[in-house]
CHARMM internal coordinates of N, CA and C (Angstrom, degrees):
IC EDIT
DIST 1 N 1 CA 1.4477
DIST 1 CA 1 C 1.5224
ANGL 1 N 1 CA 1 C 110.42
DIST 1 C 2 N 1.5477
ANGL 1 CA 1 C 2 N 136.22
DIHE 1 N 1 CA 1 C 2 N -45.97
DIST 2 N 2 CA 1.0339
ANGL 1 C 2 N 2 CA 150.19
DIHE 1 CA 1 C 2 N 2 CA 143.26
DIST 2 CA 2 C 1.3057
ANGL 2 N 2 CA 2 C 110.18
DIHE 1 C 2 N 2 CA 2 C -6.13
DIST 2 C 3 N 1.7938
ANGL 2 CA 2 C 3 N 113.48
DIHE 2 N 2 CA 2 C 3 N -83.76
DIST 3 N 3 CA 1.4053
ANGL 2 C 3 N 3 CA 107.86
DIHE 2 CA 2 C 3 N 3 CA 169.62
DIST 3 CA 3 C 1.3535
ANGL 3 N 3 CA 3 C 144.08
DIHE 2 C 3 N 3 CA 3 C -42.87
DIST 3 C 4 N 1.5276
ANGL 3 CA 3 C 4 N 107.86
DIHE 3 N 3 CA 3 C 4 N -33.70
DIST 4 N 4 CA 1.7556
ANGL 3 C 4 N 4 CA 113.51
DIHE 3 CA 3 C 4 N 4 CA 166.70
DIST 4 CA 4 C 1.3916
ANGL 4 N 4 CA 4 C 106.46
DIHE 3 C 4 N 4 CA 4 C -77.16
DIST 4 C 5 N 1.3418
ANGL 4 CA 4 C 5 N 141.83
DIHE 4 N 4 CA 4 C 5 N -8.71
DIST 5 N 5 CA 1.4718
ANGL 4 C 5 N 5 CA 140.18
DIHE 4 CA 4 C 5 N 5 CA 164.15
DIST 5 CA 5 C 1.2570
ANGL 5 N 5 CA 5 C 92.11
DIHE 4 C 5 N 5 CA 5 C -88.59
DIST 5 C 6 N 0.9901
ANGL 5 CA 5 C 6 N 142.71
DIHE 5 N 5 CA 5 C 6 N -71.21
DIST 6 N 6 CA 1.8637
ANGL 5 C 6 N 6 CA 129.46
DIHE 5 CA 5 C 6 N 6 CA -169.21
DIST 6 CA 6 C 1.8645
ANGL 6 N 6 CA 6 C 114.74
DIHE 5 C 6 N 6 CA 6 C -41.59
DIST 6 C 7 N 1.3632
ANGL 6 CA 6 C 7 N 116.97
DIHE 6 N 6 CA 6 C 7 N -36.04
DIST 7 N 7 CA 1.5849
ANGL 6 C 7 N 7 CA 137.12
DIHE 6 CA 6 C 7 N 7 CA -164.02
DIST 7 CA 7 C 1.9309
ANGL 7 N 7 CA 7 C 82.88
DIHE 6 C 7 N 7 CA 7 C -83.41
DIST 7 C 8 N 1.2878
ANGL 7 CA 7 C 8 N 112.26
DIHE 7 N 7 CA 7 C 8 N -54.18
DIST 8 N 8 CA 1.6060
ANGL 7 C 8 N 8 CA 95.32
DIHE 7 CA 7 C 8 N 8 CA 173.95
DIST 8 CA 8 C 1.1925
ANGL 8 N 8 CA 8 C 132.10
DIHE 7 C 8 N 8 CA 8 C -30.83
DIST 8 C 9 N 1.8099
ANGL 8 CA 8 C 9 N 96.34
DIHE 8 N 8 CA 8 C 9 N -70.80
DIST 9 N 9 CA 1.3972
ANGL 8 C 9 N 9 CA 114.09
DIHE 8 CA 8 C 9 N 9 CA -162.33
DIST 9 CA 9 C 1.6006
ANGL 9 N 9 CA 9 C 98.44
DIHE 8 C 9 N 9 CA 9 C -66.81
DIST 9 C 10 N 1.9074
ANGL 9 CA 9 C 10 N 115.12
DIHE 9 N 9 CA 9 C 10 N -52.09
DIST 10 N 10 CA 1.7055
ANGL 9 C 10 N 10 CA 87.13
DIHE 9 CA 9 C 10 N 10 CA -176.02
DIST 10 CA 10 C 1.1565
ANGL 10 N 10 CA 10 C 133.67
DIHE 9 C 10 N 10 CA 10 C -56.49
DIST 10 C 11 N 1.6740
ANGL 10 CA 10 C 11 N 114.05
DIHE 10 N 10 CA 10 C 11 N -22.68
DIST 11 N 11 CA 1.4451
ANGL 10 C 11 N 11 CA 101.10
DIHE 10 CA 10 C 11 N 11 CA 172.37
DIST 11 CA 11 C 1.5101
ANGL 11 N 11 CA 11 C 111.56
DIHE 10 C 11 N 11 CA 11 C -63.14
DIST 11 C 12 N 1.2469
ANGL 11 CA 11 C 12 N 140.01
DIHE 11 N 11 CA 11 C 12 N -50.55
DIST 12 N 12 CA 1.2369
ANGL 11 C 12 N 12 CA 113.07
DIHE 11 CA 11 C 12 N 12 CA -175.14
DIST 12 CA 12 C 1.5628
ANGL 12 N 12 CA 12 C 118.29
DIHE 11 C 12 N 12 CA 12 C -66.78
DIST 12 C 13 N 1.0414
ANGL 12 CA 12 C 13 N 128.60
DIHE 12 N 12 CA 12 C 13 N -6.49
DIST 13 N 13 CA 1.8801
ANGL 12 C 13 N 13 CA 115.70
DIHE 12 CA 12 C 13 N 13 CA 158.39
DIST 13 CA 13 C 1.5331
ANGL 13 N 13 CA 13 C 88.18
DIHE 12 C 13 N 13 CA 13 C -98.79
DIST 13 C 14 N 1.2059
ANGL 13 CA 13 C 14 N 144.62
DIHE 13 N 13 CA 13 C 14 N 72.03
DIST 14 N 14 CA 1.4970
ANGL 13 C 14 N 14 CA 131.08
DIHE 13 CA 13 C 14 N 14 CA 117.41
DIST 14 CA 14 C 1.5588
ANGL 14 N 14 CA 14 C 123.27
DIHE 13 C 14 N 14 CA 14 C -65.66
DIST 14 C 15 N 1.0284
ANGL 14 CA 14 C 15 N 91.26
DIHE 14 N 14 CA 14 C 15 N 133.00
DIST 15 N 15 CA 2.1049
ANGL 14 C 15 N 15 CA 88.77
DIHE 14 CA 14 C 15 N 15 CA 176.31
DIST 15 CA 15 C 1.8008
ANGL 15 N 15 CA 15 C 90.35
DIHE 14 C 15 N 15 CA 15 C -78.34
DIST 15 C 16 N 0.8585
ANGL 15 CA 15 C 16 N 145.64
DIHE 15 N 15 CA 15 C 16 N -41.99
DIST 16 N 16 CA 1.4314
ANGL 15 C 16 N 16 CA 133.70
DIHE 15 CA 15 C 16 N 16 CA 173.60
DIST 16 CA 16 C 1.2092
ANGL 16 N 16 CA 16 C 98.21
DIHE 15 C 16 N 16 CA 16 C -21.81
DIST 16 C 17 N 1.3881
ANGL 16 CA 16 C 17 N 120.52
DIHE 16 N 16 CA 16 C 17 N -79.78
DIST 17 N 17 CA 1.7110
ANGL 16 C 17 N 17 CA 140.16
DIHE 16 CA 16 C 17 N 17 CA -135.29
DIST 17 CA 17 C 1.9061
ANGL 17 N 17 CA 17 C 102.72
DIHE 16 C 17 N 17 CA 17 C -92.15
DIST 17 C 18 N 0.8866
ANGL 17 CA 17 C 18 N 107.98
DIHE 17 N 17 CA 17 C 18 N -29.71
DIST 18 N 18 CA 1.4876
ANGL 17 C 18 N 18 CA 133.84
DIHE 17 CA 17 C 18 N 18 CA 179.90
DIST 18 CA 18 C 2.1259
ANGL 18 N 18 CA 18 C 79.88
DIHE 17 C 18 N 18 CA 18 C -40.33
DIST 18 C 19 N 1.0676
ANGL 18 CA 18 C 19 N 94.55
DIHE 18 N 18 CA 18 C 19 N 132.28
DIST 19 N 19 CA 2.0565
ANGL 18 C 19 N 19 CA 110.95
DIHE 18 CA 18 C 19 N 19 CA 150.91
DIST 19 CA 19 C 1.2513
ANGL 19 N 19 CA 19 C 100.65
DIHE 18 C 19 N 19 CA 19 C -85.74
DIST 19 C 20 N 0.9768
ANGL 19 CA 19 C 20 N 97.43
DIHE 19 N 19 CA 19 C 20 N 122.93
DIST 20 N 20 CA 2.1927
ANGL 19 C 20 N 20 CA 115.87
DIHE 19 CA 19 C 20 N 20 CA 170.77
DIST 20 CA 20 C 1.4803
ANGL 20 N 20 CA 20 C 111.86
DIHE 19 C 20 N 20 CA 20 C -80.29
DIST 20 C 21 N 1.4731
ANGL 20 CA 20 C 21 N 130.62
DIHE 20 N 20 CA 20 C 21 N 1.17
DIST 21 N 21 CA 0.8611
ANGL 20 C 21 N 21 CA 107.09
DIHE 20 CA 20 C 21 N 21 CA 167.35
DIST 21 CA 21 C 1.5921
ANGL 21 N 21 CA 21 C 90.19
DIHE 20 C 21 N 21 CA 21 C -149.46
DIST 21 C 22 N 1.3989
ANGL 21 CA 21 C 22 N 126.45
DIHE 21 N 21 CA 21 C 22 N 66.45
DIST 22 N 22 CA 1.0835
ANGL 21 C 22 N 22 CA 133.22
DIHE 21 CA 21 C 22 N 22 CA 160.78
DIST 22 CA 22 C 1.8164
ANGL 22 N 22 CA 22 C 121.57
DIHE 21 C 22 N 22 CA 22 C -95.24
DIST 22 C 23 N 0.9345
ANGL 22 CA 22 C 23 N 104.19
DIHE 22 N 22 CA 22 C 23 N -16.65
DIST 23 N 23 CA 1.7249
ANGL 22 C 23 N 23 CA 113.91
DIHE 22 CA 22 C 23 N 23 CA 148.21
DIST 23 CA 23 C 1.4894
ANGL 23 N 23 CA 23 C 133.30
DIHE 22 C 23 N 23 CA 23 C -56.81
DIST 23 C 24 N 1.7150
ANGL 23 CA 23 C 24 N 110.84
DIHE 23 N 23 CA 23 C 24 N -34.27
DIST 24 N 24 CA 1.1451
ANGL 23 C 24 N 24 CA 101.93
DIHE 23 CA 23 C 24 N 24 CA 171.23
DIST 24 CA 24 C 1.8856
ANGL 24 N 24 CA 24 C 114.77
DIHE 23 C 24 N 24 CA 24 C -78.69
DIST 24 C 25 N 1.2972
ANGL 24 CA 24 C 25 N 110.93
DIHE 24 N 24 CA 24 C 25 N 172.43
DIST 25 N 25 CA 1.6271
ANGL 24 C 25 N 25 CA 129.15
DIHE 24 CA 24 C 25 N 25 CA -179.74
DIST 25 CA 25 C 2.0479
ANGL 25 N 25 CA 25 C 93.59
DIHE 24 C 25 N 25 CA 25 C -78.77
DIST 25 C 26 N 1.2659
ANGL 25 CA 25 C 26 N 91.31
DIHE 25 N 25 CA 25 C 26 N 128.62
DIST 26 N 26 CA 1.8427
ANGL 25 C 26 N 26 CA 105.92
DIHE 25 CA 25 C 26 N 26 CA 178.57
DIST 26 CA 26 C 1.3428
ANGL 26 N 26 CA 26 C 102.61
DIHE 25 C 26 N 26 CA 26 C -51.36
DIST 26 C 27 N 1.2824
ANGL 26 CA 26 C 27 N 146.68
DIHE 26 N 26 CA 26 C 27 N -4.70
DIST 27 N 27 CA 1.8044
ANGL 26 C 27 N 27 CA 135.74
DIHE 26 CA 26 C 27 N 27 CA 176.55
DIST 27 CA 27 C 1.9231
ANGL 27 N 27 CA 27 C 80.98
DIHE 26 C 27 N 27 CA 27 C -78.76
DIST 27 C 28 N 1.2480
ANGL 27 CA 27 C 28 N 135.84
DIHE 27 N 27 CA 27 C 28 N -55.70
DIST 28 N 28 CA 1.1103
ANGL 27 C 28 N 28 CA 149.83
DIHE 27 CA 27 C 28 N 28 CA -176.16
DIST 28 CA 28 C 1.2739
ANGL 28 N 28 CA 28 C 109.21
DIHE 27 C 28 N 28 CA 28 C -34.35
DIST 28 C 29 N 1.0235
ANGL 28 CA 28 C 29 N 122.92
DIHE 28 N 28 CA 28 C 29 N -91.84
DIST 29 N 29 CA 1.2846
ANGL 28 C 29 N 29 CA 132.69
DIHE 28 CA 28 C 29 N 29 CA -176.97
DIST 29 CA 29 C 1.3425
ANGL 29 N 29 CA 29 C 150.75
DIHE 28 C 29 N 29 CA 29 C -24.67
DIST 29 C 30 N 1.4684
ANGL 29 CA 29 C 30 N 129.44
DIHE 29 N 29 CA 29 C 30 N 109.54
DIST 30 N 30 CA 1.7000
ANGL 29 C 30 N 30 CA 100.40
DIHE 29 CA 29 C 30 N 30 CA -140.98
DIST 30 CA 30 C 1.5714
ANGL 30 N 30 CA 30 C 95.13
DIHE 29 C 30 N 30 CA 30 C -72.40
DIST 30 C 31 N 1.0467
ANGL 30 CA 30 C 31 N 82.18
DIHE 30 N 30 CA 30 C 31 N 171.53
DIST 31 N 31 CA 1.5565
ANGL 30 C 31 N 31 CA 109.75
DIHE 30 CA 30 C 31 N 31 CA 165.28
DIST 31 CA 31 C 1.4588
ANGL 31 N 31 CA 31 C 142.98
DIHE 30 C 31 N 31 CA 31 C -114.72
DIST 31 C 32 N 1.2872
ANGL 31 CA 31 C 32 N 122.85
DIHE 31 N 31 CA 31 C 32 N 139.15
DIST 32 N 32 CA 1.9795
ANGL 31 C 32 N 32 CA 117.77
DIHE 31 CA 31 C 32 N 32 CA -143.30
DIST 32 CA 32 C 1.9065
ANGL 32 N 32 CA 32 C 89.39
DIHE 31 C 32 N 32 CA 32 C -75.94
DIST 32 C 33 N 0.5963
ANGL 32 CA 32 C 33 N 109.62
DIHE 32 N 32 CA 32 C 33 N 155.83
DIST 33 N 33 CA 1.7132
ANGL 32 C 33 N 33 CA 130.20
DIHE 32 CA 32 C 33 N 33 CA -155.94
DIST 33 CA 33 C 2.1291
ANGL 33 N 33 CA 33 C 86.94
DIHE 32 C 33 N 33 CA 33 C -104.03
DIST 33 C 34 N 1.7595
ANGL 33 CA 33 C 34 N 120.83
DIHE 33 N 33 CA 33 C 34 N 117.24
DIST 34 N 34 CA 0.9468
ANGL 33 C 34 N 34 CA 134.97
DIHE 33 CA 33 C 34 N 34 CA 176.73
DIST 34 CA 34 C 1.2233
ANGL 34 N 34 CA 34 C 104.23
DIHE 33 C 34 N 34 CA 34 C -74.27
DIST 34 C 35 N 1.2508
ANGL 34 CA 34 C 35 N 119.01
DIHE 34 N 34 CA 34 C 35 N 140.71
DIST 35 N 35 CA 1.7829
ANGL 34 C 35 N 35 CA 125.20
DIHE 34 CA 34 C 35 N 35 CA 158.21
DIST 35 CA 35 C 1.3995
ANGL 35 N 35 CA 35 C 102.29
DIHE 34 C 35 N 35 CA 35 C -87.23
DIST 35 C 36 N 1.5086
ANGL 35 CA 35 C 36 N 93.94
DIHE 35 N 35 CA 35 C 36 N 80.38
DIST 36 N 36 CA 1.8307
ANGL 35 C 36 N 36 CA 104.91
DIHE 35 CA 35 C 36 N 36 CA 179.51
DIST 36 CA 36 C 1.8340
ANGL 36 N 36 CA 36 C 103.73
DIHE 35 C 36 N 36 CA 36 C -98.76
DIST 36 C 37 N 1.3262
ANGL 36 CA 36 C 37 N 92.35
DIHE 36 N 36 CA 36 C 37 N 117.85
DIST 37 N 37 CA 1.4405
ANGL 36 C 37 N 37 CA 109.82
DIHE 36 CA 36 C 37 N 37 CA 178.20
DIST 37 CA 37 C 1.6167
ANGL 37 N 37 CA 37 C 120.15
DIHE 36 C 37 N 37 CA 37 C -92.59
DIST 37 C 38 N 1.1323
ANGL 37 CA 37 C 38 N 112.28
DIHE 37 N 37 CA 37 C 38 N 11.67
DIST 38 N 38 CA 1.6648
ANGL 37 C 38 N 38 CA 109.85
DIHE 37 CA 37 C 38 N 38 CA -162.03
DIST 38 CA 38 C 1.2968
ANGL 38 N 38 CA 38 C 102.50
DIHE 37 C 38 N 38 CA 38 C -99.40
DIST 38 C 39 N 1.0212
ANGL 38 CA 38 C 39 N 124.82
DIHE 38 N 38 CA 38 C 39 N 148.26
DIST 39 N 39 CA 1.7374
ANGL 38 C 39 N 39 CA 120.79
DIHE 38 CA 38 C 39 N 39 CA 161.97
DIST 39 CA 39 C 1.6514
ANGL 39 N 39 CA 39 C 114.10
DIHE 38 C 39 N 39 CA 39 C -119.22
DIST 39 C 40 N 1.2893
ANGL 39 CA 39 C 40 N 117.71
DIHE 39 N 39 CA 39 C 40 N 160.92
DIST 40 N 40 CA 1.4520
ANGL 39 C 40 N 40 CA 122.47
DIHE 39 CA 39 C 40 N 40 CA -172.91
DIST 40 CA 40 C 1.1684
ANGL 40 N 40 CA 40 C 113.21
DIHE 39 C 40 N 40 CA 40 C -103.94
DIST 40 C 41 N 1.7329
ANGL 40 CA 40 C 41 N 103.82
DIHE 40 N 40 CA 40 C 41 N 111.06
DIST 41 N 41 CA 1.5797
ANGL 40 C 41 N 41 CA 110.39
DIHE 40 CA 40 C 41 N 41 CA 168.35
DIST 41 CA 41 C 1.2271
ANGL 41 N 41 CA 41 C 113.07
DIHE 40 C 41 N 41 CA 41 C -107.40
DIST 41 C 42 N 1.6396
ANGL 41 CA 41 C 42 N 110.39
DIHE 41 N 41 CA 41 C 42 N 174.91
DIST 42 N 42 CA 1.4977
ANGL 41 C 42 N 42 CA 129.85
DIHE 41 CA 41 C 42 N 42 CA 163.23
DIST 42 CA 42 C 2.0404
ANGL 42 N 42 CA 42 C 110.86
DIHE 41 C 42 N 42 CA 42 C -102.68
DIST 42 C 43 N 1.0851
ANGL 42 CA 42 C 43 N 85.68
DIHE 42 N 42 CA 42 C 43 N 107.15
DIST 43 N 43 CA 1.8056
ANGL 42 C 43 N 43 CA 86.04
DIHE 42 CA 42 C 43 N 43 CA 176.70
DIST 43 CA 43 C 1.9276
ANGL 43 N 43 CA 43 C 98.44
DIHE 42 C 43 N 43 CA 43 C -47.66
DIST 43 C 44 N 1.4817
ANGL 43 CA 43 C 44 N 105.29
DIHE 43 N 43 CA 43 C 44 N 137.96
DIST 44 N 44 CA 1.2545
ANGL 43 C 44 N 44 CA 102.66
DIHE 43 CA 43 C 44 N 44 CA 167.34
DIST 44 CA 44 C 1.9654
ANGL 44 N 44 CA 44 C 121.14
DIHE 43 C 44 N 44 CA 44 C -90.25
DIST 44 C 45 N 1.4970
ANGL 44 CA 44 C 45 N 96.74
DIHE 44 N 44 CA 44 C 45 N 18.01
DIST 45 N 45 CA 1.3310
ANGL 44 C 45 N 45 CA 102.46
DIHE 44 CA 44 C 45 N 45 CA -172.21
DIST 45 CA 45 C 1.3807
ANGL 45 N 45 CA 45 C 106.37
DIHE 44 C 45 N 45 CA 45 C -89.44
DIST 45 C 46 N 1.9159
ANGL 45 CA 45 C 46 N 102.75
DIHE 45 N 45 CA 45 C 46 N -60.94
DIST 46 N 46 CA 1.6569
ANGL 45 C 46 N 46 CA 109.61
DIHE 45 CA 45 C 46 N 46 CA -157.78
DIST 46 CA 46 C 1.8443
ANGL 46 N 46 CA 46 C 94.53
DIHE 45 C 46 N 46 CA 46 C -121.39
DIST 46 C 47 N 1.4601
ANGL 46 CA 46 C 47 N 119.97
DIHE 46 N 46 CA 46 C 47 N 7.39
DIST 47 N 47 CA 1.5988
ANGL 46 C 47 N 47 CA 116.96
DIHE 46 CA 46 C 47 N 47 CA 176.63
DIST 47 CA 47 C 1.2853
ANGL 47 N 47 CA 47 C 106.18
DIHE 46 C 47 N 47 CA 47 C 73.28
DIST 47 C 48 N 1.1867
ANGL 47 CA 47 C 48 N 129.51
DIHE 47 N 47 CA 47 C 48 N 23.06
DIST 48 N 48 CA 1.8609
ANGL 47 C 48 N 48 CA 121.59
DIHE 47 CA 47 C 48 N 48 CA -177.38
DIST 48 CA 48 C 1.4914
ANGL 48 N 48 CA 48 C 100.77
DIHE 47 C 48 N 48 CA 48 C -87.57
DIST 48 C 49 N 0.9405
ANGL 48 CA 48 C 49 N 145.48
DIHE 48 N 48 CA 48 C 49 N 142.40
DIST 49 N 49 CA 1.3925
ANGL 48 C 49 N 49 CA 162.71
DIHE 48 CA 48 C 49 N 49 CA -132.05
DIST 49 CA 49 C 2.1305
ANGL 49 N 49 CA 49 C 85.63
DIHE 48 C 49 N 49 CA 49 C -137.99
DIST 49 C 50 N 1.4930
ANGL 49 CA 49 C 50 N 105.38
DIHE 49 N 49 CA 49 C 50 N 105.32
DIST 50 N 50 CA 1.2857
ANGL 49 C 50 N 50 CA 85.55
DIHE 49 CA 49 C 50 N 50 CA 157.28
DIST 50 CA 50 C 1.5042
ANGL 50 N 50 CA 50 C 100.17
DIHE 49 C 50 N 50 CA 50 C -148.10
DIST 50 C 51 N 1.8158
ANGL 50 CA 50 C 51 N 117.89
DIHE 50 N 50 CA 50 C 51 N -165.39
DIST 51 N 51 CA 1.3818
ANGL 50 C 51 N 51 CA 123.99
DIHE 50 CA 50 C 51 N 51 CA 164.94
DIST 51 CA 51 C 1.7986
ANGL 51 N 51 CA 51 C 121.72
DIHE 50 C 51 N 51 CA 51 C -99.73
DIST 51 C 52 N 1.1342
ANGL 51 CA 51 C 52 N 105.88
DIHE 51 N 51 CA 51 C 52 N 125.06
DIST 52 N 52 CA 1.9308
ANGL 51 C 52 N 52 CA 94.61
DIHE 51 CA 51 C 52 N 52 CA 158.99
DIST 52 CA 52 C 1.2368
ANGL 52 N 52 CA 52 C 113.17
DIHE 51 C 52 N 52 CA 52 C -160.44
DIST 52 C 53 N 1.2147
ANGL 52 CA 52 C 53 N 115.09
DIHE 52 N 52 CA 52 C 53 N -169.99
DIST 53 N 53 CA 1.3885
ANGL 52 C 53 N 53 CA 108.78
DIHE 52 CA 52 C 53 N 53 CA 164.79
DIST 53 CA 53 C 1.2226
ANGL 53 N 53 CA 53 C 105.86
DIHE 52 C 53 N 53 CA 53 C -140.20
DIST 53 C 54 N 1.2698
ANGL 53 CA 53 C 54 N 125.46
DIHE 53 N 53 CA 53 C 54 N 66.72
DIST 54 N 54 CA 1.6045
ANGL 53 C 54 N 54 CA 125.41
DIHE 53 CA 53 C 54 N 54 CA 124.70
DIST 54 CA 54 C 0.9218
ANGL 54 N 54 CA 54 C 137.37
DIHE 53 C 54 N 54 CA 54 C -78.19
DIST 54 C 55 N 1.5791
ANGL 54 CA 54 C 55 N 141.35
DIHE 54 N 54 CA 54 C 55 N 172.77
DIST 55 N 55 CA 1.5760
ANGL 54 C 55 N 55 CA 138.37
DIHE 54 CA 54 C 55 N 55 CA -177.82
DIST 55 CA 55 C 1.5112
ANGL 55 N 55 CA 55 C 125.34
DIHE 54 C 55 N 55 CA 55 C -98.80
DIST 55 C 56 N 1.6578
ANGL 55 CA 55 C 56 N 102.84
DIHE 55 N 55 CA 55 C 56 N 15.75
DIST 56 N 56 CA 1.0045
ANGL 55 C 56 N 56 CA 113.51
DIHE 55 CA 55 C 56 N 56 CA 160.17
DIST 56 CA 56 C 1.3726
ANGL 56 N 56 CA 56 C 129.46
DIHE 55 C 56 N 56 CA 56 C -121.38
DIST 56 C 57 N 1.3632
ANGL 56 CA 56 C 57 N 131.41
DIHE 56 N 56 CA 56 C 57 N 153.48
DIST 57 N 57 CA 1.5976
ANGL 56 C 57 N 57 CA 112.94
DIHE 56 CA 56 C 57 N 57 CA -166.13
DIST 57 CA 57 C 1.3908
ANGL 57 N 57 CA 57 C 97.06
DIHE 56 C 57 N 57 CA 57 C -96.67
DIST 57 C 58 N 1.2320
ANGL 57 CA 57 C 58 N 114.80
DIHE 57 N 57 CA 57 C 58 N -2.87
DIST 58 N 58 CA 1.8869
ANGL 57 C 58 N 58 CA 94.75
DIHE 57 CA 57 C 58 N 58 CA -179.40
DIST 58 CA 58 C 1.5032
ANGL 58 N 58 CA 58 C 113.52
DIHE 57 C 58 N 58 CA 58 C -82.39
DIST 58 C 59 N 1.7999
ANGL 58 CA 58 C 59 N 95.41
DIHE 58 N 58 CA 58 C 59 N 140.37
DIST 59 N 59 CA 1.5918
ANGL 58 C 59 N 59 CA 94.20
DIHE 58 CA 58 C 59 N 59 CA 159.80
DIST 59 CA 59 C 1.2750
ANGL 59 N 59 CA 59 C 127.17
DIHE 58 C 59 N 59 CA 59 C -31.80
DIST 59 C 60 N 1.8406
ANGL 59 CA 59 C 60 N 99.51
DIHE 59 N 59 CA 59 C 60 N 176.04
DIST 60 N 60 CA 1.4399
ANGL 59 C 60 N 60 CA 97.49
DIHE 59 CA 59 C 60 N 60 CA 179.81
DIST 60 CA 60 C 1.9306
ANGL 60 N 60 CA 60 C 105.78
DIHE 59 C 60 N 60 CA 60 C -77.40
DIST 60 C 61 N 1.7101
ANGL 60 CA 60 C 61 N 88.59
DIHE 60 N 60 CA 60 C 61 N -35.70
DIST 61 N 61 CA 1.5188
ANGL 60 C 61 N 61 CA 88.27
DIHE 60 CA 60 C 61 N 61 CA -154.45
DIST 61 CA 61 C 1.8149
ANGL 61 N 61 CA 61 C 101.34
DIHE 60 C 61 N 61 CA 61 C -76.18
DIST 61 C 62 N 1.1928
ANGL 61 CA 61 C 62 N 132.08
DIHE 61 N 61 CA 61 C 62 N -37.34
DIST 62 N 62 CA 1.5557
ANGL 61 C 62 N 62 CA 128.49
DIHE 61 CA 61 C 62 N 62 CA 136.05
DIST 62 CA 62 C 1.7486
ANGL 62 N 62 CA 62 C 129.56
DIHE 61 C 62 N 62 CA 62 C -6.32
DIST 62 C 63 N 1.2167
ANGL 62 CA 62 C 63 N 114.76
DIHE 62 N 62 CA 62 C 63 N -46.00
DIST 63 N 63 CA 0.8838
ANGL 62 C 63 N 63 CA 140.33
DIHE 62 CA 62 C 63 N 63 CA 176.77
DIST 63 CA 63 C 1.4340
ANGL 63 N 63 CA 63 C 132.89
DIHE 62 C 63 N 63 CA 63 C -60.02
DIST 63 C 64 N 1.4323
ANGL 63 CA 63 C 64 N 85.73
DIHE 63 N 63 CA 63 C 64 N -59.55
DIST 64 N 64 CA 1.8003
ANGL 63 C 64 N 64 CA 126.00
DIHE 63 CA 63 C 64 N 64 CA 160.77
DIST 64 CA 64 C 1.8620
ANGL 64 N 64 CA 64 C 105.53
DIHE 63 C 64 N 64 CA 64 C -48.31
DIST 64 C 65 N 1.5951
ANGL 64 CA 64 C 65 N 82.99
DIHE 64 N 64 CA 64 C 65 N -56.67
DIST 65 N 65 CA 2.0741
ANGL 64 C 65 N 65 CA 86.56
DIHE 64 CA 64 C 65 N 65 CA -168.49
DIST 65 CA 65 C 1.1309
ANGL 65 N 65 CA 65 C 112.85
DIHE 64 C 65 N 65 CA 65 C -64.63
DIST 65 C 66 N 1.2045
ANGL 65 CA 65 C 66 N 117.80
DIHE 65 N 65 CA 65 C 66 N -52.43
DIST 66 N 66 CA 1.5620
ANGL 65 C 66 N 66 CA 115.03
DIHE 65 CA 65 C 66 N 66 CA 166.39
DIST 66 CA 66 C 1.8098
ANGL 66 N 66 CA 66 C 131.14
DIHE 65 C 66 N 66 CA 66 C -22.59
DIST 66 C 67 N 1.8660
ANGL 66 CA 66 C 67 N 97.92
DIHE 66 N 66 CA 66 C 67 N -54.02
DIST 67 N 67 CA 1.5496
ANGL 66 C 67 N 67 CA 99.94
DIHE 66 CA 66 C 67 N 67 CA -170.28
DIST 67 CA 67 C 2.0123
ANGL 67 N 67 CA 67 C 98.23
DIHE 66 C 67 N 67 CA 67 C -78.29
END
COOR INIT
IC SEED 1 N 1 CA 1 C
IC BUILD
């Protein structure tokens, strides 16, 4: 029983498994890079500044008024 409590604890001090940069403060720390697809338009209807990725720049609610 000993041994399956010893096989625990070393795995958690493995330097393998260990985060290498879990010492620094989280403003620090990089961060995993998004597969952000959106780009930032200006609706040419009402000027609202937003993100998406459709192929049109009009808002939604613009969009709406039109049909």
């Amino acid at each position: 029983m000993s041994e399956s409590k010893d096989r625990k604890e070393g795995s958690l001090e493995c330097s393998c498994m260990q985060d290498g940069f879990g010492a620094l403060p989280p403003e620090l720390r990089p961060r995993p890079k998004k597969n952000n697809n959106l780009r930032q338009v200006t609706c040419p209807g009402c000027g609202r500044v937003y993100r998406t990725n459709r192929e049109t720049d009009l808002c939604m609610d613009c969009e709406k008024k039109r049909r």
